[in-house]
Structures are given as structure tokens and as C-alpha cells.
C-alpha positions in Angstrom: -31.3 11.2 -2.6 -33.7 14.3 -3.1 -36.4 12.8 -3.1 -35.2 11.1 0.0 -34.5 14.8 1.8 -37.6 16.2 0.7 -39.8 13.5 1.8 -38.3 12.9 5.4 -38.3 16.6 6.4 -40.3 19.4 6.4 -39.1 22.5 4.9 -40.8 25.7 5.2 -40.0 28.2 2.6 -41.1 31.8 4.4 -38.9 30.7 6.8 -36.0 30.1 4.3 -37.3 33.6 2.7 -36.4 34.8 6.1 -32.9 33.5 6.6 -32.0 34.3 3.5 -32.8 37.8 4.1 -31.1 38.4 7.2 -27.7 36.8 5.7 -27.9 38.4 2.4 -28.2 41.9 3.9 -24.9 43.8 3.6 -25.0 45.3 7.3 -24.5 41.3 8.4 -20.4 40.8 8.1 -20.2 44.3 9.5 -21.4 43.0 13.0 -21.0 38.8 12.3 -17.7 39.3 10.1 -17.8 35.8 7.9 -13.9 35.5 7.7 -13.1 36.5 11.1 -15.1 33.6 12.2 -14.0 30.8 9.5 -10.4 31.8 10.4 -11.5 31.2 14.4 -12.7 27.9 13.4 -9.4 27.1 11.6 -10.1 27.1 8.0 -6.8 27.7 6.1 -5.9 27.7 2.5 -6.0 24.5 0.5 -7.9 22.1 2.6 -11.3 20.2 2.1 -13.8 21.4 4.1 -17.6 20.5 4.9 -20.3 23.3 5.7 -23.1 21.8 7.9 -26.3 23.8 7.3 -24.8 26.1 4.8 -28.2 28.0 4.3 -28.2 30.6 1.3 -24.3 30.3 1.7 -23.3 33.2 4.4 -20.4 31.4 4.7 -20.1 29.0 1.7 -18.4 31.3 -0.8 -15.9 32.8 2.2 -14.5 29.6 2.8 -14.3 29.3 -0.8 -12.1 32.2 -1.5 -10.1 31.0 2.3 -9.2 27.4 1.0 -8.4 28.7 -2.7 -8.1 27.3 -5.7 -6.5 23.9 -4.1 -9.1 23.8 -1.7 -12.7 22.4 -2.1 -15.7 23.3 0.1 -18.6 21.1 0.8 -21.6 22.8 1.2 -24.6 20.3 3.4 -28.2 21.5 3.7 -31.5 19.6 3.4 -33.4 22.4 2.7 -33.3 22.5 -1.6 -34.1 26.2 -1.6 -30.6 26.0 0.5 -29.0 24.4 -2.4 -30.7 26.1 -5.0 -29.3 29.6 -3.7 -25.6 28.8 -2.9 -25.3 27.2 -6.5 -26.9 30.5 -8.0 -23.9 32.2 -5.5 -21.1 30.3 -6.9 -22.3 30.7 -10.5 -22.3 34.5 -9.9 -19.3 34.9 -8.2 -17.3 32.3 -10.9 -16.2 29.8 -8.1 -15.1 26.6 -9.2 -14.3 25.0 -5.8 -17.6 24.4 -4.0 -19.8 21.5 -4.4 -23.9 22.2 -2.8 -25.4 18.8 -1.5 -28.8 18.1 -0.8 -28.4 15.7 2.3 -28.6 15.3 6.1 -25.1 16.2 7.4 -25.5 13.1 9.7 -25.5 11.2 6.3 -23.0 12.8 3.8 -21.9 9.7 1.8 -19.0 11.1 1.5 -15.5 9.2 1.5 -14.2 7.8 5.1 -11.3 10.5 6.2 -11.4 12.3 3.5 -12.4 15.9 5.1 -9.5 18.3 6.7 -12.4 20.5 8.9 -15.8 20.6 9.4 -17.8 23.3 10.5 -21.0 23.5 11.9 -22.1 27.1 12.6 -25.9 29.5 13.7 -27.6 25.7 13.8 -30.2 25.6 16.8 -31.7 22.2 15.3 -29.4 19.2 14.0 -31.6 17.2 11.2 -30.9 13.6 12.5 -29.8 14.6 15.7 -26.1 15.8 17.2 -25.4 12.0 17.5 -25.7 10.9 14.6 -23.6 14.0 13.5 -20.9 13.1 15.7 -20.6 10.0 14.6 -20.4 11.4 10.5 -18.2 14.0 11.2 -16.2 11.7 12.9 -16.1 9.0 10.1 -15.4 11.6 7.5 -12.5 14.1 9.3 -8.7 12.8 8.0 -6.7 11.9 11.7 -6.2 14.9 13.3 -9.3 16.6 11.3 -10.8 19.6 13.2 -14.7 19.9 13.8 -15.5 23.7 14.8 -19.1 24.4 16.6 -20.4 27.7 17.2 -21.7 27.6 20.0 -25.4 28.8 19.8 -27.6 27.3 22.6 -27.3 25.2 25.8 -24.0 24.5 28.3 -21.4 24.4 27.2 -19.9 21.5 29.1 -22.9 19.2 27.7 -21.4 20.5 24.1 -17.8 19.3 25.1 -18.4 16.3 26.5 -21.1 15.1 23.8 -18.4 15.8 21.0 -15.4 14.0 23.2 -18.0 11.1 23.8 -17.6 10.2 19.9 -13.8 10.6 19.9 -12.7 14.1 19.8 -10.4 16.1 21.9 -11.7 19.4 22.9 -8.6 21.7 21.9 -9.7 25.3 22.7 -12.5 27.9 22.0 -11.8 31.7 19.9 -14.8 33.2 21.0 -17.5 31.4 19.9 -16.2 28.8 18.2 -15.5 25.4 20.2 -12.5 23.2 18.2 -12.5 19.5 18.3 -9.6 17.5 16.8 -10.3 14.0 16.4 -7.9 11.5 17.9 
């Protein structure tokens, strides 16, 4: 499956450098607060989660400490730096509930209805396209799973009704974050 990632896209690694960067700096959660915005999109103690795009893990080991010891965290990039720095993250910080995968979020292989929430958050580009996305995130949320967007670009009608054309129900927004249940 590596191979596979590395082949089909092209990863640059200054801009990686950069992201990295901006997200490890300790000024970030003071104006972009990591929990207030997981807790926006829903995340609650003990579920199963998937992080689409988790990048050098902004996010990743937040959600960790949110779903708990009973939770689990899935943490989705194609970019192996990606992967690289979110495992060195959970290693430092002793977490034993997240799992980094190298792979397109549009093709997980995870199990069929076996996620509580997924949450896709700061992506301007979907590897695979928001589709395709859909269409995963809709095969892997349990009944009743919630898909949170950040909303980052675009209208936000097209956003709504792209997500309700693959079977969700558009159930709210808490500030930027869009929820989708899937019915």
C-alpha cells in the first residue's frame, strides 16, 4: 500500500516542512483551539474516529486524549512525512489509542460501518476527489455516524448538497464545522 501512495501522488516535502511548522507552533491552539473545534465536530469520549488529512497530527493526539482510553483514532494522510511525524507524536506523548495510515482517505480499507465520526478538517484539496470521499466515508460511518467538514473554501450550499447527494443528512453547523449524519 505505500508504495502504492507514494507512486500515485506527488508529495512535496518543503511544503510539509511548512505545515508542520505553522501547526507545531505553540501560538496555534491559542487562536485555532484544537479541542474547541473536535468538540464542535462532535467527538466524544469512547468512540472510533477517522482523521482525514491528519498532517503532523494538530489534531490527531487531541482526539486521542477526547475519545480516551476506550476510544481509537484513525489518523489518514498520503503524505509519509505525515505519518512519520504523528507516529513520532504518539510515541512521545505515550498514546496507545491512535493508529497513522498511509492511504487515500477515499480508500481506507477499513471495515464497512465500523467508524462512529469522521472528520475532515483545513483540507483545500481531497486526494481522489470529494466523491469518492463521500462515498468512503459513507461506507465506513456505523448508522447514524457523523461526518464533520470544516468548511474551508467554496459555497456552502454546493458543500451540503454534495455530502446529502451520497446519503447524509445535513444536521447543523458550530461555527465552522458542517455535521452530516448518515441515514
Amino acid at each position: 500500500m505505500k508504495n502504492k501512495i507514494e507512486e500515485r501522488y506527488h508529495h512535496s516535502n518543503f511544503t510539509f516542512g511548512i505545515i508542520s511548522l505553522m501547526h507545531d507552533n505553540p501560538l496555534v491552539p491559542i487562536f485555532r483551539n484544537p479541542y474547541r473545534l473536535l468538540e464542535a465536530a462532535g467527538i466524544k469520549s469512547g468512540q472510533k474516529v477517522l482523521e482525514v488529512g491528519c498532517g503532523p497530527g494538530f489534531f490527531t493526539i487531541p482526539a486521542a486524549k477526547i475519545v480516551g482510553e476506550e476510544g481509537y483514532i484513525y489518523a489518514v494522510d498520503t503524505h509519509p512525512l505525515a505519518i512519520k511525524k504523528v507516529e513520532e507524536k504518539v510515541e512521545r506523548e505515550g498514546i496507545k489509542n491512535v493508529n497513522p495510515i498511509l492511504a487515500n482517505a477515499s480508500d481506507t480499507e477499513l471495515p464497512d460501518q465500523s467508524i462512529d465520526l469522521a472528520f475532515i478538517f483545513g483540507l483545500r484539496y481531497i486526494a481522489g476527489g470529494m466523491e469518492n470521499l463521500i462515498s468512503e466515508m459513507y461506507r465506513i460511518l456505523k448508522p447514524e455516524g457523523v461526518l464533520s467538514f470544516e468548511k474551508t473554501r467554496g459555497a456552502e450550499k454546493k458543500l451540503i448538497d454534495d455530502v446529502e447527494g451520497e446519503g447524509f443528512v445535513y444536521s447543523g453547523r458550530k461555527a465552522r464545522i458542517f455535521l452530516f449524519v448518515k441515514k
